[in-house]
C-alpha positions as MATLAB code, in Angstrom:
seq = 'XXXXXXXXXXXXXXXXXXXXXXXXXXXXXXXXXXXXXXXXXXXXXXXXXXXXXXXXXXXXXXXXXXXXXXXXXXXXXXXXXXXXXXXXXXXXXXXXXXXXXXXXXXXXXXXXXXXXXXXXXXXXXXXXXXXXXXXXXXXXXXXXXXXXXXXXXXXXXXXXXXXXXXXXXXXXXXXXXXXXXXXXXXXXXXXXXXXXXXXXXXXXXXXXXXXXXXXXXXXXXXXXXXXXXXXXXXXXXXXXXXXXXXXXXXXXXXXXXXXXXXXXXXXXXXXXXXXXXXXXXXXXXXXXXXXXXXXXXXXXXXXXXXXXXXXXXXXXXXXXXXXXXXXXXXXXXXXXXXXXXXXXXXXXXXXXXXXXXXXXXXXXXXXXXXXXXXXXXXXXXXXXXXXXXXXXXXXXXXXXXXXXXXXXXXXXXXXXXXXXXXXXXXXXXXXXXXXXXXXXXXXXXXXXXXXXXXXXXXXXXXX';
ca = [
      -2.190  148.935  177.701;
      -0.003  145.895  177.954;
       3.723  145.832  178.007;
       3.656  143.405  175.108;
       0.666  145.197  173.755;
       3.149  148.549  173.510;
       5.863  146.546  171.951;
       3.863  145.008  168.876;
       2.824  148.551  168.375;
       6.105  149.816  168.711;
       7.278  146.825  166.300;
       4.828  147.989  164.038;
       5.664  151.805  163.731;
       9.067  150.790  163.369;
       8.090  148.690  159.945;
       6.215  151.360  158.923;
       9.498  153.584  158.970;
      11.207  150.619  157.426;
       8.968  150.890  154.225;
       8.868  154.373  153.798;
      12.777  154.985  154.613;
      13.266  152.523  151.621;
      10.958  153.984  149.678;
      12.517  157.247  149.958;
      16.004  155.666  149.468;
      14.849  155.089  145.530;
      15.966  158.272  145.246;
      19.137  160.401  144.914;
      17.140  163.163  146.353;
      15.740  162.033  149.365;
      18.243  158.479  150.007;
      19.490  160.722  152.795;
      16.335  161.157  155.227;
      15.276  157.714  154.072;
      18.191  156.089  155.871;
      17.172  158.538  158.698;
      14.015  157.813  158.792;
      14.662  153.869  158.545;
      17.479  154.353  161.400;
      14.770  155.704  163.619;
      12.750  152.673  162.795;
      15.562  150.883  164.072;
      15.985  152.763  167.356;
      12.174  152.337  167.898;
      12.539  149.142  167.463;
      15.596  147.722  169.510;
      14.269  150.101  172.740;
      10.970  148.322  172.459;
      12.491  145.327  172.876;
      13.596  145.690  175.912;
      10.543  145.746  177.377;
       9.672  142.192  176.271;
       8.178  140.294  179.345;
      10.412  137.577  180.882;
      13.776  139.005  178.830;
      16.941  137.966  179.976;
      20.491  139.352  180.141;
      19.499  142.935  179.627;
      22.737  143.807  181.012;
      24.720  141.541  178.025;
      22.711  143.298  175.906;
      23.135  147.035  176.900;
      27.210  146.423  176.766;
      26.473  144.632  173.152;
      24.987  147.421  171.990;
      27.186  150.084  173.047;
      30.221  147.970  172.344;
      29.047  147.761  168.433;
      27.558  151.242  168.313;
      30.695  152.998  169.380;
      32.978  151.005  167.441;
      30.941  151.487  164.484;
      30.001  155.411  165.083;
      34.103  155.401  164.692;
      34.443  153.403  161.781;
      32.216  155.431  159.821;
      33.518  158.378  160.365;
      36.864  157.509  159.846;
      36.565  155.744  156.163;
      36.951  156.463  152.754;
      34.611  156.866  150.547;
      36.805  154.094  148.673;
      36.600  151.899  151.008;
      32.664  151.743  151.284;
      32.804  148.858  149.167;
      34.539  146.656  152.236;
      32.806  148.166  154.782;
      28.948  146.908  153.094;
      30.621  143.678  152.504;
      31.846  143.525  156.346;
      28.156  144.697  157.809;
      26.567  142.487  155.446;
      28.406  139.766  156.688;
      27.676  140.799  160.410;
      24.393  140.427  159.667;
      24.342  137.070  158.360;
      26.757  135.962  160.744;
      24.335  136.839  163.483;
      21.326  135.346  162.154;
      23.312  131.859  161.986;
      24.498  132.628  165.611;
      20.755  133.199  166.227;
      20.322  129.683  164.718;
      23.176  128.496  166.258;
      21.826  129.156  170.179;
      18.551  127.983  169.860;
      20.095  124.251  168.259;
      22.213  124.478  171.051;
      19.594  124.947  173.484;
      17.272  122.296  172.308;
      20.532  119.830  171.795;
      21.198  120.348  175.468;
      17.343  119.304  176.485;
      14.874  121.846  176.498;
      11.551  120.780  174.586;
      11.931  122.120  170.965;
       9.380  124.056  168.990;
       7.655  122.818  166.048;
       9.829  120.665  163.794;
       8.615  123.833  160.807;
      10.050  125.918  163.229;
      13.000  124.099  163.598;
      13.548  123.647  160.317;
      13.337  127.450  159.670;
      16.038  127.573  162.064;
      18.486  125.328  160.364;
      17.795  127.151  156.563;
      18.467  130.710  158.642;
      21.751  129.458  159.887;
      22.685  127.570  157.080;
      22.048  131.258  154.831;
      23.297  133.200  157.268;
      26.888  131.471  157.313;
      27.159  131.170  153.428;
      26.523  134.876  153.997;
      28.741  135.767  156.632;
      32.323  133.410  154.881;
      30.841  135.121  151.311;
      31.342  138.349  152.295;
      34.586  138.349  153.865;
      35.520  136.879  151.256;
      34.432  139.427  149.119;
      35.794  142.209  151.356;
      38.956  140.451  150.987;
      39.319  140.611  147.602;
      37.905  144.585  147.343;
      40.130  145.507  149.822;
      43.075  143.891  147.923;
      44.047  141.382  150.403;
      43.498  138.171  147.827;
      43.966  137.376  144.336;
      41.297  138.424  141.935;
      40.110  134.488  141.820;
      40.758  131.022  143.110;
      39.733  127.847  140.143;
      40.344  124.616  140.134;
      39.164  121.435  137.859;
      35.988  120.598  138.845;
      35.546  123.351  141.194;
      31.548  123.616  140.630;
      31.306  119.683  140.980;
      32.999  119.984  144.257;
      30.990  123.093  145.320;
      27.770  121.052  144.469;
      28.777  118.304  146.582;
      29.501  120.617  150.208;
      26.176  122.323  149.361;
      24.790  119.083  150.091;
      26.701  117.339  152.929;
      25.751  121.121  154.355;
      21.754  119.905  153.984;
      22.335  116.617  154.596;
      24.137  117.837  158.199;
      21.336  120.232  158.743;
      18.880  117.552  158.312;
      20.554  115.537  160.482;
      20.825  117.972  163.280;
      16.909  118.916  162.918;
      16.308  115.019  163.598;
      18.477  114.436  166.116;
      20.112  117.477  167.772;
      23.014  115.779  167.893;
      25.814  118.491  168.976;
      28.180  116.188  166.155;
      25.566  116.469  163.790;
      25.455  120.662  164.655;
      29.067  121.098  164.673;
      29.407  119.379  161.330;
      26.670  121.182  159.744;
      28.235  125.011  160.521;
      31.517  123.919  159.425;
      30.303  122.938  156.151;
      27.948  125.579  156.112;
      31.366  128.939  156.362;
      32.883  126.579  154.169;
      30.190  126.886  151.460;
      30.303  130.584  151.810;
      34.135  130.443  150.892;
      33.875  128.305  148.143;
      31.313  130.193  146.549;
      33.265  133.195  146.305;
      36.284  132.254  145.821;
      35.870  131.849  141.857;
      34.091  134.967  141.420;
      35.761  138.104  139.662;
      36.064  141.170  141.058;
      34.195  142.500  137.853;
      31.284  140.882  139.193;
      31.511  142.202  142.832;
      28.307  144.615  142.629;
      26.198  141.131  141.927;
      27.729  139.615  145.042;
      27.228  142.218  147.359;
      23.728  142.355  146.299;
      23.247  138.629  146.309;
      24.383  138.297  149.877;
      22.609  141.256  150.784;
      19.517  138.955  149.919;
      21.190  136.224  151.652;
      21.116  138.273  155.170;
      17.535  139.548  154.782;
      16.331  136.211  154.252;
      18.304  134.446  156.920;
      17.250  137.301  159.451;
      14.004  136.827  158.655;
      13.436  132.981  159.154;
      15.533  133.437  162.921;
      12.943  136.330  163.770;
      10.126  133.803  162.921;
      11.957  130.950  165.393;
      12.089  133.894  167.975;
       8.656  135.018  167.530;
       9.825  138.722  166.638;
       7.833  140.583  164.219;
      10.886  143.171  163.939;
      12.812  140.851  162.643;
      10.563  139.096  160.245;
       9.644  142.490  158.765;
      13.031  144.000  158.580;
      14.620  140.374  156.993;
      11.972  140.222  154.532;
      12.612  143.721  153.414;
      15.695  143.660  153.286;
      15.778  140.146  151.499;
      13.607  141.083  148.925;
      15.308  144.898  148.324;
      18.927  142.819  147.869;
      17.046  140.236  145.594;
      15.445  143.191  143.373;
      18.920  144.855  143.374;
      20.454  141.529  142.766;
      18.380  140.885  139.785;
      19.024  144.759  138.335;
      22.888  144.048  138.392;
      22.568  140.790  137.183;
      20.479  142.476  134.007;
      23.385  145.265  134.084;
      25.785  142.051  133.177;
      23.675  140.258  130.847;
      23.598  137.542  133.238;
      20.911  135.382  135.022;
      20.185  134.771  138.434;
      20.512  130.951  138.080;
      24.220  132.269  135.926;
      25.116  134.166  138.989;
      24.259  131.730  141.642;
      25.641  128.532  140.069;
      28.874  128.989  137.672;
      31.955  130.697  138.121;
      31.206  133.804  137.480;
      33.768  136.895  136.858;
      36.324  137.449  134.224;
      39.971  136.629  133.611;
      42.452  136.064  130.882;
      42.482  137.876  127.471;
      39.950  138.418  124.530;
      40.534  135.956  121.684;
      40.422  138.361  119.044;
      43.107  140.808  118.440;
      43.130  144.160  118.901;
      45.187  146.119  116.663;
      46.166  149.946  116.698;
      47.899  151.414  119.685;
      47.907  153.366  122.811;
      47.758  157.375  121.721;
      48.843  159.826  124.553;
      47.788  163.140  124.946;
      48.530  166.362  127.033;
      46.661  168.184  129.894;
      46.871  171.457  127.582;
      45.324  169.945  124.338;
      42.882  168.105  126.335;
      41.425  171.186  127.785;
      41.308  173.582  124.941;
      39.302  170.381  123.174;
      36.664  170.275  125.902;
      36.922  173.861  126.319;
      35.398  174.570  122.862;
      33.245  171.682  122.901;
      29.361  171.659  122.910;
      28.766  168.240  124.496;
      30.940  166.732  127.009;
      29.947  163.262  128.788;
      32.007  162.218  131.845;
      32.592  159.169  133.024;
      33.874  157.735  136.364;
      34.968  154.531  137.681;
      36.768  152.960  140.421;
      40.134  154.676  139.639;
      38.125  157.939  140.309;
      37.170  156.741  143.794;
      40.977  155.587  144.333;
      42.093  159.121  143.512;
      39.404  160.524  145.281;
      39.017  162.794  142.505;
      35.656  163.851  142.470;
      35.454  167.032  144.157;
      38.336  168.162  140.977;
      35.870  166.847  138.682;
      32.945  168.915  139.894;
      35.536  171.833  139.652;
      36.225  171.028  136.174;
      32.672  170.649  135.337;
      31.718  173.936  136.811;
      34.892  175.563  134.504;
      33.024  174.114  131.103;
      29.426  175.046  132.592;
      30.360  178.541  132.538;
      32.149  178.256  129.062;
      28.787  177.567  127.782;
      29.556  173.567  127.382;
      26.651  170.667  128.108;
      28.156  168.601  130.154;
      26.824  165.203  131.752;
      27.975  161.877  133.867;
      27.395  159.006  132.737;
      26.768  155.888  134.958;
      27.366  152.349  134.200;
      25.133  150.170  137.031;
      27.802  148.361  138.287;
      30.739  150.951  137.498;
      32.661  151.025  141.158;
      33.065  148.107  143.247;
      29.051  147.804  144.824;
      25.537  148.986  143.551;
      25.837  152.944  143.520;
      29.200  153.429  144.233;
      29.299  156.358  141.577;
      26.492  158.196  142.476;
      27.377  158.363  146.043;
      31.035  159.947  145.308;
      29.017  162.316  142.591;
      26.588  163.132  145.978;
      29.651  163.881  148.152;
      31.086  166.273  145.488;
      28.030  168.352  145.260;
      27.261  167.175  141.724;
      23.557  167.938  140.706;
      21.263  164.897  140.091;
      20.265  166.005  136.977;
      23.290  166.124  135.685;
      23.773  162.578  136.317;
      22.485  159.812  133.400;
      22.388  156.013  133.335;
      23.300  154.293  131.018;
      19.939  153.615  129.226;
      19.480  157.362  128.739;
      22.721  158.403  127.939;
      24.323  155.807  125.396;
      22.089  157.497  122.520;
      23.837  160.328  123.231;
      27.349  159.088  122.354;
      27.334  159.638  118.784;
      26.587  163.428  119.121;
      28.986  164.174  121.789;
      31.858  166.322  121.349;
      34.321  164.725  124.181;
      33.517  161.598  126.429;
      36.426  162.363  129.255;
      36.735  158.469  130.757;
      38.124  158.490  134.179;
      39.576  155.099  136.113;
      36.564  153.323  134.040;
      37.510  150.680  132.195;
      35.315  146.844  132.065;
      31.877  149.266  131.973;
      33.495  151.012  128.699;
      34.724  148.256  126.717;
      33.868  147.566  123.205;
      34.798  143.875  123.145;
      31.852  143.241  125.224;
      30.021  143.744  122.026;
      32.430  142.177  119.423;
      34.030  139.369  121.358;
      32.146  136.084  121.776;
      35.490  134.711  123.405;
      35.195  137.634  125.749;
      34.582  136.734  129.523;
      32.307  140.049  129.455;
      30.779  139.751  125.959;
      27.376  140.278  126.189;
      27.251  142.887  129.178;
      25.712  145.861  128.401;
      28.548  148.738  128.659;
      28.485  152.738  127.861;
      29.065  153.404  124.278;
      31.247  155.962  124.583;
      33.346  154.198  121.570;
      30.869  156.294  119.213;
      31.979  159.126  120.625;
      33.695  161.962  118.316;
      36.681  162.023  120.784;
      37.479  160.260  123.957;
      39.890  160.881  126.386;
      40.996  158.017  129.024;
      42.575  159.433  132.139;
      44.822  155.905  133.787;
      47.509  155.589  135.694;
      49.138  153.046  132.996;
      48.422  150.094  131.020;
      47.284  147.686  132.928;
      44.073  145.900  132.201;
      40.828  146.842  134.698;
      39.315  144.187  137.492;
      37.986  141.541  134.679;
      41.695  141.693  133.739;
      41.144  142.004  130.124;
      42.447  144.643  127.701;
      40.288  147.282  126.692;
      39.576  147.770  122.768;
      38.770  151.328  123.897;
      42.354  152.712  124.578;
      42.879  151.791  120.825;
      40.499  153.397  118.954;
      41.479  155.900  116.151;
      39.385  158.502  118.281;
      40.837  157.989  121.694;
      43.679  159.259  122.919;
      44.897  158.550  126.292;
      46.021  161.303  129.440;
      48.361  159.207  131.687;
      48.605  159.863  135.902;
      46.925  160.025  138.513;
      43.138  160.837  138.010;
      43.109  164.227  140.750;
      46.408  165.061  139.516;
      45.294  165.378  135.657;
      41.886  166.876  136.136;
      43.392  169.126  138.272;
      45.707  170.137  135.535;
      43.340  170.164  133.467;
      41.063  172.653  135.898;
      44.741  174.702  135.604;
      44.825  174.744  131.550;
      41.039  175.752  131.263;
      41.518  179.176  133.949;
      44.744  179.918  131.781;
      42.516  179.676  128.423;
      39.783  181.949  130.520;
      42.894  184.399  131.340;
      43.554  184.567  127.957;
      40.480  185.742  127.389;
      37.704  183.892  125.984;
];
């Protein structure tokens, strides 16, 4: 057997862990040996390369790869869960940032004389880049503004009109460059091409986030893809097409989560801002730790629901304490998950995962917003766009029409937040004035942990 002949196989077994470790990763319950068994793919995949015939810089490569692998080992097991967010965002854009680089060296190579391939070829080469750098700019971008380091969102007049109008000197440069290979022509076309990715996402919302990371998660399979096609490399056609068409499902579920389309997503300025037109009236209604507890205590149904101010407090291992207090008081409790609660696809269900919380206790919203009306206590914790009521009453709203978690029809909700501040679409929540909620002020692991206090005091005092 061949050299290249083991390598196409080797290619091939690699894809085939590819598919099944996504497969598996449709579920809670086996997510974790699907990335195993897709990271094994991986291995397979990048030692088989090296025994390409006629491969060069081996040794560039070898330092490459343990430069990024120990760096990145590091990284991840150093952050936060609440930082996870960033750190897709940041990979993501890696990835798309290398398939333009990929682009970037083989226009580089043909601009400085060496016969080029196929002009289909070369055109797949100039759409990869061009992708790959909206991808890369995007999603630091976007890791800015999750990780705090930029304002919410950057408008001006005219701002899609403008956007419209780099999008195209962008094709008009990559045209260019495919006809000529003109190293002007190249330089011109990248520069517009990061600058696209910037402008894009400047606008956006950090309500919308989940969508982006998604979208540009497409944006890197696809541009992967069309460079592993100009390098002849069946890995990388496989894996970019996977992964291009997972982040374009995923893209598409999110966008459904926000009542949006994909042509609303990819072309106006999506993500909230400013205040609902219609008034709310009523008023903010605190409550204590004590007479929170005793009212879950001696509830039947109890629905929780976390956001991103969960994650912040890292609260969730409390929460699985607290649930565990009611189980054994005889109370139904559940979680309820909004699809793009958090700040990327899943967010929730992975800090539920790292607490230990049971799969079946956890409910999306489809399933569990019928339930509202017949539960007891919905306990709300650092949620707050995913839960808001305007989103159904407010045409003025910039998040009317999203689906959200009912938890308004609930006989009594609770709100655990810091203060009264408005959430990421930076809008005021109709919620926190309801006649039936009442609202527990701190820290999220400070007040379920007080909470976890007042429900062992009730047990001492023997229920």
């Amino acid at each position: 057997m061949s050299a290249l002949t083991l390598v196409k196989l080797s290619y091939f077994v690699a894809a085939t862990l590819f598919l099944l470790g996504l497969q598996r990763m449709a579920s809670p319950k086996t997510a974790r040996s699907g990335i195993q068994w897709a990271g094994v793919g991986m291995l397979i995949a990048t030692v088989a390369t090296f025994f390409l015939p006629g491969l060069h810089n081996v040794g560039l490569m070898i330092v490459a790869i343990v430069i990024g692998v120990a760096l990145n080992w590091a990284w991840g097991k150093k952050v936060a869960i609440t930082d996870m967010p960033q750190m897709v965002a940041l990979f993501n854009g890696m990835g798309g940032g290398s398939a333009a680089a990929i682009g970037a060296v083989e226009l580089v190579r043909f601009s400085a004389g060496e016969p080029p391939p196929s002009t289909f070829t070369l055109s797949l080469a100039v759409t990869g880049a061009l992708i790959g750098a909206v991808s890369l700019t995007g999603s630091v971008i976007a890791w800015a503004k999750l990780d705090g380091r930029m304002d919410k969102r950057y408008t001006f007049r005219g701002q899609q009109w403008f956007n419209a109008l780099v999008a195209l000197a962008a094709v008009l440069c990559g045209v260019m460059a495919l006809q000529t290979l003109a190293m002007p022509w190249i330089i011109a076309f990248f520069a517009l091409a990061l600058a696209l990715g910037v402008l894009m996402t400047l606008p956006i919302g950090g309500a919308d986030m989940p969508v982006v990371i998604s979208l540009y998660n497409a944006f890197t399979g696809l541009a992967v893809a069309f460079e592993g096609y100009v390098l002849g490399n069946e890995a990388l056609i496989i894996a970019g097409t996977m992964v291009g068409a997972a982040g374009m499902l995923l893209t598409r579920l999110m966008a459904k989560a926000m009542n949006r389309s994909i042509k609303n997503v990819l072309f106006s300025n999506f993500g909230g801002g400013g205040a609902s037109m219609q008034e709310i009236g009523g008023s903010m209604k605190p409550i204590e730790a004590g007479d929170v507890a005793a009212m879950m205590a001696y509830a039947e149904r109890v629905v929780i629901v976390p956001g991103y101010g969960l994650a912040v407090a890292q609260a969730q291992h409390k929460v699985w304490e607290l649930t565990q207090k009611l189980m054994e008081r005889g109370v139904k409790v559940k979680f309820a998950i909004h699809p793009v609660a958090g700040r990327m696809p899943g967010h929730m269900n992975v800090l539920l995962a790292e607490a230990g919380v049971p799969y079946d206790l956890i409910a999306d919203m489809d399933d569990i917003n019928p339930e509202f009306p017949t539960t007891d206590v919905s306990l709300v914790i650092g949620a707050n766009d995913v839960v808001n009521p305007v989103a159904k009453t407010d045409p003025a709203s910039p998040i009317f029409g999203m689906p959200i978690l009912d938890v308004v029809a609930s006989k009594n909700t609770i709100v655990i937040k810091r203060g009264k501040g408005t959430g990421f679409a930076g809008i005021e929540n109709a919620l926190f004035y309801a006649d039936n909620t009442r609202m527990l002020y701190g820290d999220a692991a400070s007040m379920v942990a007080a909470l976890v206090s007042e429900l062992k005091a009730l047990d001492g005092g023997g229920h």
